[in-house]
C-alpha positions as CSV (number, residue, x, y, z in Angstrom):
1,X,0.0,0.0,0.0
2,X,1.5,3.5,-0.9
3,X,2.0,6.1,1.0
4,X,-0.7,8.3,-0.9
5,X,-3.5,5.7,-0.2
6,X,-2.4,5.6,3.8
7,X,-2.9,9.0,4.0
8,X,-6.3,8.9,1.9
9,X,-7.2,6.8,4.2
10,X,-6.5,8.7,7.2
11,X,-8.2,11.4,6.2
12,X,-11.2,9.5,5.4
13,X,-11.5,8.4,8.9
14,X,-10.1,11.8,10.6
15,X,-12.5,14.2,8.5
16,X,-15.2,12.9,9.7
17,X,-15.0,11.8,12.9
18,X,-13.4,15.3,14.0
19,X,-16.4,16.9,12.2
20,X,-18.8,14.9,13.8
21,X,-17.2,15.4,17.1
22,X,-17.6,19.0,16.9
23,X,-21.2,19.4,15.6
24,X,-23.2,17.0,18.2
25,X,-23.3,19.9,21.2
26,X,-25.2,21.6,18.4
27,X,-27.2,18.7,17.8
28,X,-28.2,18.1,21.1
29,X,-29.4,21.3,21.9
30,X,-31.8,20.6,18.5
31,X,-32.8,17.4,20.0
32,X,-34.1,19.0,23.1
33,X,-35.6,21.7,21.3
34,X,-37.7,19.7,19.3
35,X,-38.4,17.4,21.8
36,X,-36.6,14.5,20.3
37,X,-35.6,13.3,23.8
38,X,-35.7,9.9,25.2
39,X,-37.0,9.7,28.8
40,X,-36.3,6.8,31.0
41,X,-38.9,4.2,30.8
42,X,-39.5,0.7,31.0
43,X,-37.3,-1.6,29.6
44,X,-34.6,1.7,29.2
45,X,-31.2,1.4,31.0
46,X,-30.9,5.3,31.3
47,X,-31.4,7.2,33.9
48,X,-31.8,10.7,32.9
49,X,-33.6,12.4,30.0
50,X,-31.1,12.0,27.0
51,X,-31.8,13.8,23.5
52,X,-31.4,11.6,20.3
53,X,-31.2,12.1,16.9
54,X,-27.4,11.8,17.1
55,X,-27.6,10.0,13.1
56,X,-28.1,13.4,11.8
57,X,-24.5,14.2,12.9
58,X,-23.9,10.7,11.7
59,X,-24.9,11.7,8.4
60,X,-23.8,15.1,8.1
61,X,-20.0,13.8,8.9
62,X,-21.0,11.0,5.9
63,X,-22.0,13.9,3.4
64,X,-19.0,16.2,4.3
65,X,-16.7,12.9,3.8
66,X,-18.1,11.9,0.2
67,X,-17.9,15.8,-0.9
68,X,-14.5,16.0,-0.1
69,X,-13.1,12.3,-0.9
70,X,-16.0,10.4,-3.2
71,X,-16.9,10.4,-6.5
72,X,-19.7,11.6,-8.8
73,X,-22.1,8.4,-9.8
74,X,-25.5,7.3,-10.6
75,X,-25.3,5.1,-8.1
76,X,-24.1,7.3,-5.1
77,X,-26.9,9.2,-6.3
78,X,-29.2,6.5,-5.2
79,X,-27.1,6.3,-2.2
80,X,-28.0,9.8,-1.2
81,X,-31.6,9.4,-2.0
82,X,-31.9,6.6,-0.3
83,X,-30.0,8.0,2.8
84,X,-31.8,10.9,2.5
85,X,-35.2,8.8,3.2
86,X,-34.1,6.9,5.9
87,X,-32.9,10.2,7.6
88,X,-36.1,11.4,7.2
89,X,-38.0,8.8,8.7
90,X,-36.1,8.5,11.3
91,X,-36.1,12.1,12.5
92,X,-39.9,12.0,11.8
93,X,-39.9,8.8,14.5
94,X,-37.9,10.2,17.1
95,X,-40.2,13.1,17.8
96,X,-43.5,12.0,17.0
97,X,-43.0,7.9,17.1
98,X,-44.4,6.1,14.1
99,X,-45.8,3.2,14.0
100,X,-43.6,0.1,12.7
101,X,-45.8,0.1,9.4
102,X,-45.0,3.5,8.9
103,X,-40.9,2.7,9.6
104,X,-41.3,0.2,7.1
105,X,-42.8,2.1,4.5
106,X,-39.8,4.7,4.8
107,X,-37.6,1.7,5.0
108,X,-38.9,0.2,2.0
109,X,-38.6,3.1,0.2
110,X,-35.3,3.9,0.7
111,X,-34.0,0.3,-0.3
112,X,-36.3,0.4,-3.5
113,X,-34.2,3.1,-4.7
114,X,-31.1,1.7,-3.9
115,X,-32.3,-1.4,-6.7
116,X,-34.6,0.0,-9.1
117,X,-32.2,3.4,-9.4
118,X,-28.9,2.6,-8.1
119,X,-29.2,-1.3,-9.8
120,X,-28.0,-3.0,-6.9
121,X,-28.9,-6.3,-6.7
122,X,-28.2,-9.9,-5.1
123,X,-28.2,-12.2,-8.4
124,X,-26.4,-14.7,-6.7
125,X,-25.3,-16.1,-3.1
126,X,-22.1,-18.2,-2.6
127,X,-21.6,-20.1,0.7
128,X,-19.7,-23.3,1.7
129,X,-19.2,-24.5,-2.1
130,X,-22.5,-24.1,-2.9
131,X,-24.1,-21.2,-5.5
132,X,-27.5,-20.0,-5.6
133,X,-29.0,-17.7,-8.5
134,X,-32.0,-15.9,-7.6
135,X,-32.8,-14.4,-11.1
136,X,-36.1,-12.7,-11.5
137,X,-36.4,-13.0,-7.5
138,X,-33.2,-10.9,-7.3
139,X,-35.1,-7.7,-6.6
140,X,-36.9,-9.1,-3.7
141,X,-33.7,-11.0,-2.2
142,X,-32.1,-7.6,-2.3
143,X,-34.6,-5.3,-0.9
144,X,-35.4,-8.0,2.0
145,X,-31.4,-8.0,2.5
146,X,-31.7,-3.9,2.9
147,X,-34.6,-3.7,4.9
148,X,-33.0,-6.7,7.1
149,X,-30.2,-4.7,7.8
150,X,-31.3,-1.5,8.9
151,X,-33.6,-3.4,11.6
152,X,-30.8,-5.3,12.8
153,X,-29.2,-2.2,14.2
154,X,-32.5,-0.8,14.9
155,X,-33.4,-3.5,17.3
156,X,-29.9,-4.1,19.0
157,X,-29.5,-0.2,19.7
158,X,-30.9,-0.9,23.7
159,X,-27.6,0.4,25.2
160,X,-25.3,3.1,25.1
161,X,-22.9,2.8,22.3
162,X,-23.9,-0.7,21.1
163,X,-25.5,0.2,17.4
164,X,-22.8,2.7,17.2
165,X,-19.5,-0.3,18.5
166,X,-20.8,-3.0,16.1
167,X,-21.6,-0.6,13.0
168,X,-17.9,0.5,13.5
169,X,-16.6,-3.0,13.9
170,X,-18.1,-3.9,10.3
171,X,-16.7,-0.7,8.4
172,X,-13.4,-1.3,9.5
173,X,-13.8,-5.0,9.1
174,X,-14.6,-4.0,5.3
175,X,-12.1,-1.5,4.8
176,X,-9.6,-3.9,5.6
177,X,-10.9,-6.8,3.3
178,X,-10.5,-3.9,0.8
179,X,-7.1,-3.0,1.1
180,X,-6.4,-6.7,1.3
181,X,-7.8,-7.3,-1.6
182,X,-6.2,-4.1,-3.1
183,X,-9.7,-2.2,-3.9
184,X,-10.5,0.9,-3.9
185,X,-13.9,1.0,-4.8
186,X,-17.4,3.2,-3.6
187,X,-17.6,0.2,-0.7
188,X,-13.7,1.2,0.2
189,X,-14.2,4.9,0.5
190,X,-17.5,4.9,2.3
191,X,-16.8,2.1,4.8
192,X,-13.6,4.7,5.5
193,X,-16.1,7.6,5.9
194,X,-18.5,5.5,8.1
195,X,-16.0,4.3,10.2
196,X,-14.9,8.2,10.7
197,X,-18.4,9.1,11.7
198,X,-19.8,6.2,13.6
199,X,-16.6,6.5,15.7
200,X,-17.0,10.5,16.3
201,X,-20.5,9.6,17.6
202,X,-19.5,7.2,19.8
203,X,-17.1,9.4,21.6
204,X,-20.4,11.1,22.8
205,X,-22.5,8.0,22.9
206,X,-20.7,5.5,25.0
207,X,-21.9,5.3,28.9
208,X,-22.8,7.0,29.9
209,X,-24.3,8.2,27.1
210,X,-24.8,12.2,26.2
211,X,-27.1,11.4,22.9
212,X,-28.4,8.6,20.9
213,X,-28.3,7.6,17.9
214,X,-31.7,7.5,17.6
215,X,-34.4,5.5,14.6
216,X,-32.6,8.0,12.4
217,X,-28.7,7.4,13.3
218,X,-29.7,3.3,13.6
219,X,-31.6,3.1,10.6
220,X,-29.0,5.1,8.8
221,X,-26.4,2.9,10.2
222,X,-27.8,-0.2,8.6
223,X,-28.4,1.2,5.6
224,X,-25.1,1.8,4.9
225,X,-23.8,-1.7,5.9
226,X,-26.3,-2.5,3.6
227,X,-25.4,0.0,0.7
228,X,-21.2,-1.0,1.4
229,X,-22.3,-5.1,1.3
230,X,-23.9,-4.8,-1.9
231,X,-21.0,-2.5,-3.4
232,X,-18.3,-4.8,-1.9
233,X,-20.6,-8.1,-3.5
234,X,-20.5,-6.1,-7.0
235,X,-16.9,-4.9,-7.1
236,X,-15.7,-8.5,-6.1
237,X,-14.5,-6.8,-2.5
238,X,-16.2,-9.3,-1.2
239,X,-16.6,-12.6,-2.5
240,X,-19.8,-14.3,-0.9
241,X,-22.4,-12.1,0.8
242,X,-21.8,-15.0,3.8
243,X,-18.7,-12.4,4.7
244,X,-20.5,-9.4,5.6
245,X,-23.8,-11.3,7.1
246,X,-20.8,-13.1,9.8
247,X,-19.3,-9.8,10.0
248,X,-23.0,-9.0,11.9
249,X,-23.5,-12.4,13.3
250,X,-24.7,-10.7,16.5
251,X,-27.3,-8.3,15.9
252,X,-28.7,-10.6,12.9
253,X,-29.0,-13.8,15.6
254,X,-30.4,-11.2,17.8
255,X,-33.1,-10.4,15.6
256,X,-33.7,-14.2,14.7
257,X,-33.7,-14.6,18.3
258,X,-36.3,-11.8,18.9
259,X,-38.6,-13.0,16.2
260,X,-39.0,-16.6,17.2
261,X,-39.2,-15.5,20.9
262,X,-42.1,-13.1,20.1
263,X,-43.7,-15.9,17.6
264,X,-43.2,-18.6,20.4
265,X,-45.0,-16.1,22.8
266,X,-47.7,-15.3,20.4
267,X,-46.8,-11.2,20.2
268,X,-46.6,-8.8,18.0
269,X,-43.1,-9.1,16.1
270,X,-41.5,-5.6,16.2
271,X,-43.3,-5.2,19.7
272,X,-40.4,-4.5,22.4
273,X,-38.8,-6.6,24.9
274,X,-35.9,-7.2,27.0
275,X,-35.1,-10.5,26.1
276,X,-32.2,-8.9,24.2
277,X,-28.7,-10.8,24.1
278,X,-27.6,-7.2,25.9
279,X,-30.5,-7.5,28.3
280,X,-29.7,-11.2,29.0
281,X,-26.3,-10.2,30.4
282,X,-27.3,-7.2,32.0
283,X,-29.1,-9.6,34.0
284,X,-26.3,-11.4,35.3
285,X,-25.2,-7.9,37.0
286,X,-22.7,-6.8,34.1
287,X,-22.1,-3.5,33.7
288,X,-23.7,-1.6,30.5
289,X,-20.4,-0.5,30.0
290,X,-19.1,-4.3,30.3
291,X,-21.7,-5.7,28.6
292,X,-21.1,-3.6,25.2
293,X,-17.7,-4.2,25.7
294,X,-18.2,-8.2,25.9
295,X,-20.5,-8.3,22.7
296,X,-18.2,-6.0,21.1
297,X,-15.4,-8.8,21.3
298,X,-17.6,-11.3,20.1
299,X,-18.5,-9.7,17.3
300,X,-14.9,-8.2,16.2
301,X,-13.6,-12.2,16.7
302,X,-16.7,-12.5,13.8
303,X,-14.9,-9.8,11.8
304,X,-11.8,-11.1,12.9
305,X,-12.5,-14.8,11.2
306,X,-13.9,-13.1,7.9
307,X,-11.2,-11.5,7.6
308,X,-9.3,-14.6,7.7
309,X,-11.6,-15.9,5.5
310,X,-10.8,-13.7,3.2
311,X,-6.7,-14.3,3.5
312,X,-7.6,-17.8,1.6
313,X,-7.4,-19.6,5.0
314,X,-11.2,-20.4,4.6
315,X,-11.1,-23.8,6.8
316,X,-9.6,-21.9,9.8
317,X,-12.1,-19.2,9.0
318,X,-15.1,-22.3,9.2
319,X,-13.2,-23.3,12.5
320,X,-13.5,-20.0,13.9
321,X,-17.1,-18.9,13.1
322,X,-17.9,-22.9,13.9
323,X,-16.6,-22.3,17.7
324,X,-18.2,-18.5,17.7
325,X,-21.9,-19.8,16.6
326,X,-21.2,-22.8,19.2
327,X,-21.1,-19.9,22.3
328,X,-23.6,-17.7,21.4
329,X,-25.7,-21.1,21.2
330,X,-25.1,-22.1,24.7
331,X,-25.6,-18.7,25.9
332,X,-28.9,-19.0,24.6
333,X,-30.0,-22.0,25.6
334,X,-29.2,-21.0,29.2
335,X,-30.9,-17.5,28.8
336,X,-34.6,-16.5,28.4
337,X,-33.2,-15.0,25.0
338,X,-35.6,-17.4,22.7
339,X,-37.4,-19.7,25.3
340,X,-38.3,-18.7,29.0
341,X,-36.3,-21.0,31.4
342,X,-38.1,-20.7,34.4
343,X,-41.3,-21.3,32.5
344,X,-39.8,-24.5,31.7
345,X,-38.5,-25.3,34.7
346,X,-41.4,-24.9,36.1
347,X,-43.8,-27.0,33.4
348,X,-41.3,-29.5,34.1
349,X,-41.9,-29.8,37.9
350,X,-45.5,-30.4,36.8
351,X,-45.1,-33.0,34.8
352,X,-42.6,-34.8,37.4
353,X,-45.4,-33.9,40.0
354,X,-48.1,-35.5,37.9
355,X,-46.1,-38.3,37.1
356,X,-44.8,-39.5,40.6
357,X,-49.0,-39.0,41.5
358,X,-50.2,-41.4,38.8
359,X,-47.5,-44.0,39.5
């Protein structure tokens, strides 16, 4: 690597992230104005009132970092409009609250312009010596892959600088398949820029947290792991879409997780809980700061095996993501994460009750 593209790509990451760092006081005092606050409530580990909307400086860093390091393209256009959307709905959610129909819509939008405008699109899916081609199904494998990103970080963002830790894991995780790879792409510059932003953010929203991120910053988030995915996928930065869906093995279990747990319990499916893998080990009296900390580990040995993966080692990388997948499965199956387990416990004394009675 040259000594020009070291340099290009600190200033990727420094632009940004010093830009970011210096506009989110302003921010903040927005946030409260409008009343795009976030009191404590519920199933909310804060304590005090805390303003979100932190995406928008998110965003803003992202915007300055193209204009001064990207390229002109129909499909960054598409990347702007797209960001643009989710941006919107997410502002429009943190002060008034939409409805998760409503989210969707915005969602849905956004990612629609991405493949009908931009042309981005999933024609084929390569994992463990095995190819798939979706052909005329393409479009919907691509907009389901969109939308299923930006809930991902939507529904792990319960604690302070989660969202914001394991969005900055996966652009750096991608930036460095990249200069592997010796590409220099859209997906390279912006995962760069990202990293920049996401990591000026966190610097004001890890705990205790001054502002979140917010439906705007966490929708935004995923859209751009998204957005990078499918450019890395169609530059050949990454070879198999199985890369950057391991890089986010944790908040995509999670959300698997969440579904079948709200199925099993017969509610509604984007109704909130805290069943969460961060809620789980909250519950056994770690820290928030410790527990972001732990889950970030986990998920940067993900990125760390991909990127193995990546260095043509792919049986060690199998090896690794084997033993990963094996832990988080345990931890689940001693958690109320998918299945309660002193519901269980209990049906079970029943049963051994009703059985010792009839014999």
């Amino acid at each position: 690597m040259t000594q020009e593209m070291i340099l290009k790509i600190i200033g990727m990451i420094v632009v940004p992230f010093l830009f970011v760092v210096s506009i989110i006081p302003f921010v903040r005092k927005i946030a409260f104005q409008i009343n795009a606050i976030d009191k404590p409530r519920g199933r909310h580990q804060h304590k005090e009132v805390t303003p979100k909307m932190g995406g928008i400086a998110i965003f803003l860093g992202f915007i300055l970092g193209y204009m001064i390091f990207g390229t002109h393209s129909p499909i960054m256009n598409a990347v702007l409009i797209g960001s643009f959307l989710v941006i919107l709905t997410g502002i429009i959610d943190d002060i008034t609250e939409l409805t998760s129909f409503q989210q969707f819509i915005g969602q849905l939008a956004a990612a629609l312009v991405l493949v009908f405008y931009g042309g981005l699109l999933i024609n084929e899916l390569t994992a463990f010596g095995l190819k798939i081609e979706f052909g005329i199904f393409a479009p919907f494998v691509t907009l389901f892959f969109i939308v299923g990103c930006i809930n991902c970080i939507n529904l792990i963002d319960g604690v302070d600088g989660l969202s914001g830790g394991i969005s900055s894991i996966y652009f750096l995780t991608t930036g460095i398949i990249a200069v592997i790879q010796q590409k220099s792409g859209l997906d390279f510059i912006l995962a760069f820029i990202m990293l920049g932003a996401t990591l000026g953010f966190l610097v004001y929203n890890f705990n205790p947290a001054m502002i979140f991120a917010g439906d705007c910053g966490s929708n935004f988030m995923g859209f751009m792991i998204s957005v990078i995915a499918l450019l890395g996928f169609k530059n050949v930065t990454l070879t198999s879409l199985f890369i950057p869906l391991l890089i986010l093995a944790i908040p995509i279990l999670d959300t698997l997780f969440a579904l079948l747990r709200r199925a099993i319990k017969h509610k509604p499916l984007f109704q909130g809980d805290t069943f969460h893998i961060h809620h789980q080990l909250l519950n056994r009296n770690f820290s928030v700061r410790t527990t972001v900390i732990i889950i970030y580990i986990i998920d940067a040995l993900f990125a760390f095996a991909s990127i193995v993966y990546v260095l043509n080692d792919a049986k060690l990388g199998y090896i690794i993501y084997g033993i990963l997948l094996l832990i988080v499965f345990i931890f689940v199956a001693k958690t109320n994460i998918v299945f309660d387990q002193e519901e269980i416990k209990k049906k079970f004394h029943e049963k051994t009750k009703n059985f010792k009675k009839k014999t």
